[in-house]
N, C-alpha and C positions, 0 to 999 in steps of 0.2 A: 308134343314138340313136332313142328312142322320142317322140313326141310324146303329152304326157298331158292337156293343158289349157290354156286361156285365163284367165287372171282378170280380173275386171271391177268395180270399186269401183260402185255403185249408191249414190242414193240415197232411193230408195222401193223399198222388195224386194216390195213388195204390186204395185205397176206392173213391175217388169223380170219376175216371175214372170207376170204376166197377160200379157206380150209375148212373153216367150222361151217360157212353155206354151202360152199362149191361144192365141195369134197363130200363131205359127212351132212346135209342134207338140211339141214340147221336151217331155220327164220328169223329174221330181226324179231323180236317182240315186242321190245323199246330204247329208244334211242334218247340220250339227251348229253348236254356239257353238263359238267361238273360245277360243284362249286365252291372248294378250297381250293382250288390249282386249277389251271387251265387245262381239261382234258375231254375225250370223250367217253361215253360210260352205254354200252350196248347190251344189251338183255339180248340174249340166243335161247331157241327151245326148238324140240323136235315137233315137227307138225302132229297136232292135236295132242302134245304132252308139256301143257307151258308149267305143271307142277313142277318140272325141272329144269334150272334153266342154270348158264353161262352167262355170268359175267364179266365179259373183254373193258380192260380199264388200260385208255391209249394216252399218256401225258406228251399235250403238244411240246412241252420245253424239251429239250435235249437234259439240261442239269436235271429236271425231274425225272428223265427216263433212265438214268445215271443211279441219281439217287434211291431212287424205289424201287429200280430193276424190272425186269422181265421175268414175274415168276409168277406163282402163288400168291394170293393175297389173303385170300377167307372163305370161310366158308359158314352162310350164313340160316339163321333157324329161325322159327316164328315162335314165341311161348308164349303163356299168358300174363304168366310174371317171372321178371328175371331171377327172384330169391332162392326159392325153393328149387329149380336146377342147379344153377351156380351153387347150394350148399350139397346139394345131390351127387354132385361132380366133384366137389372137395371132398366129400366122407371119404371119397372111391380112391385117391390119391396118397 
């Protein structure tokens, strides 16, 4: 299992980018609009550490930013197959 990201529902991506760049030292890695919902979706990593990165997730709507909040989203892993974790993780519960 890989660890690939963090996500983060934001709700000013002009302020969490002046934080996570300005501040804390952080680079764009990748940029792009979403595509179930109008938003933006920006990959952050520390210079020469893109194995770990931030995912700022900015929904242009007000009712989406409402709705989904300003928090925690996910946090996500790389496997080779989803089975045998996900039964992995259930024996443990």
């Amino acid at each position: 299992m890989k660890y690939l990201h963090t996500a983060v529902r934001v709700s000013d991506l002009d302020a969490a980018l002046d934080f996570y760049c300005g501040a804390m030292g952080m680079e764009v890695v990748k940029r792009f609009k979403g595509h179930q919902r109008p938003c933006d979706i920006v990959f952050l990593a520390m210079p020469g550490d893109e194995d770990a990165q931030i995912e700022l997730v900015y929904y242009h709507n007000a009712e989406d930013r409402e709705k989904y909040g300003s928090f925690f989203s996910h946090v996500a892993y790389q496997v080779e197959t989803i089975s045998e974790p996900c039964k992995e993780l259930m024996d443990k519960v």
